[in-house]
C-alpha positions in Angstrom: -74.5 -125.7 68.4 -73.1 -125.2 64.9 -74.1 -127.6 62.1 -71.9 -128.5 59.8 -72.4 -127.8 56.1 -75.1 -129.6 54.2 -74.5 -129.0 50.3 -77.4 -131.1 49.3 -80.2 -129.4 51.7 -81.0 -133.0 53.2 -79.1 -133.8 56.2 -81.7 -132.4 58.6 -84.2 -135.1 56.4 -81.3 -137.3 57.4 -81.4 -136.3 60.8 -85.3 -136.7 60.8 -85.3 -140.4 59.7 -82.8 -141.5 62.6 -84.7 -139.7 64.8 -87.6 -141.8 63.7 -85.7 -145.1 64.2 -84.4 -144.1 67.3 -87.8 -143.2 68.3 -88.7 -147.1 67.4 -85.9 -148.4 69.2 -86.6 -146.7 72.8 -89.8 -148.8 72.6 -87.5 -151.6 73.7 -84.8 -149.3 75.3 -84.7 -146.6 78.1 -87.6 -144.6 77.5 -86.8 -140.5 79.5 -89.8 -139.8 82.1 -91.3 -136.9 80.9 -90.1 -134.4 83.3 -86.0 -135.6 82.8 -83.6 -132.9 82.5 -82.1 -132.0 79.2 -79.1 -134.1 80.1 -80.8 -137.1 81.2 -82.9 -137.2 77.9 -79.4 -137.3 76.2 -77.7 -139.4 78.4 -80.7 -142.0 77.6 -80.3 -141.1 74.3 -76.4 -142.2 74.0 -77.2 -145.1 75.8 -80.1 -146.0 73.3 -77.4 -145.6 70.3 -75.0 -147.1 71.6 -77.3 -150.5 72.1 -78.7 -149.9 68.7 -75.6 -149.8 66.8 -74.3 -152.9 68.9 -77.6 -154.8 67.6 -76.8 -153.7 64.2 -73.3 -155.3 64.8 -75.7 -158.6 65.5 -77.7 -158.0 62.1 -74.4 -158.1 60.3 -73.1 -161.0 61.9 -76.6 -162.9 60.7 -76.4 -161.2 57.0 -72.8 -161.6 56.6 -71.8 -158.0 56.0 -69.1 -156.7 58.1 -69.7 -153.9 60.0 -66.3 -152.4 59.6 -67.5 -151.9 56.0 -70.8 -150.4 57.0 -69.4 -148.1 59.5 -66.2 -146.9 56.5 -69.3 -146.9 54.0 -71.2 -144.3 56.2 -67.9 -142.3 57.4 -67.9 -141.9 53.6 -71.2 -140.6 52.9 -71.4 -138.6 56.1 -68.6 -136.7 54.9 -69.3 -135.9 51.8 -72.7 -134.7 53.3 -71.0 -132.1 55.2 -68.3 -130.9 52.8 -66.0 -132.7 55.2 -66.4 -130.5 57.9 -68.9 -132.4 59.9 -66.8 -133.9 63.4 -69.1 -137.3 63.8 -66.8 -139.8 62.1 -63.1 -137.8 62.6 -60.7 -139.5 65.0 -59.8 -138.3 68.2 -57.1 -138.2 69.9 -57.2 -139.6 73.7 -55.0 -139.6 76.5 -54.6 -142.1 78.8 -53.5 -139.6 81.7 
């Protein structure tokens, strides 16, 4: 797997500290069994994600920020933290074949 760019030297800090709240989140989530395949541990994973960025939807909605915002906010900073050449917040197209 290629990385994208990381002009600053911090992304795999960034990395590090969502790791670490993903870590706290699977203590209320799917937690892998320790012999799970590779692809189970990241199938868990997605799953965790997606359920954590669905409760930070419900944090919004209590705060008052809109998560629209959040979500342009970090496609902002996420590409300027990869030179914009980093693929996590680029649309894609889909077909409905």
């Amino acid at each position: 797997m290629r990385l994208p760019p990381d002009p600053e030297r911090m992304n795999n800090q960034r990395a590090d500290w969502a790791r670490n709240v993903v870590e706290f989140f699977e203590q209320y989530g799917e937690i892998p069994h320790p012999n799970a395949s590779e692809d189970e541990r990241c199938r868990m994973a997605g799953q965790n994600l997606s359920d954590m960025i669905a409760d930070f939807g419900h944090y919004c909605d209590r705060i008052g920020l809109s998560m629209q915002d959040v979500i342009q906010a970090a496609t902002v900073h996420y590409t300027e933290e990869t030179n914009d050449e980093g693929k996590q917040f680029k649309l894609q197209s889909i077909s409905f074949d």
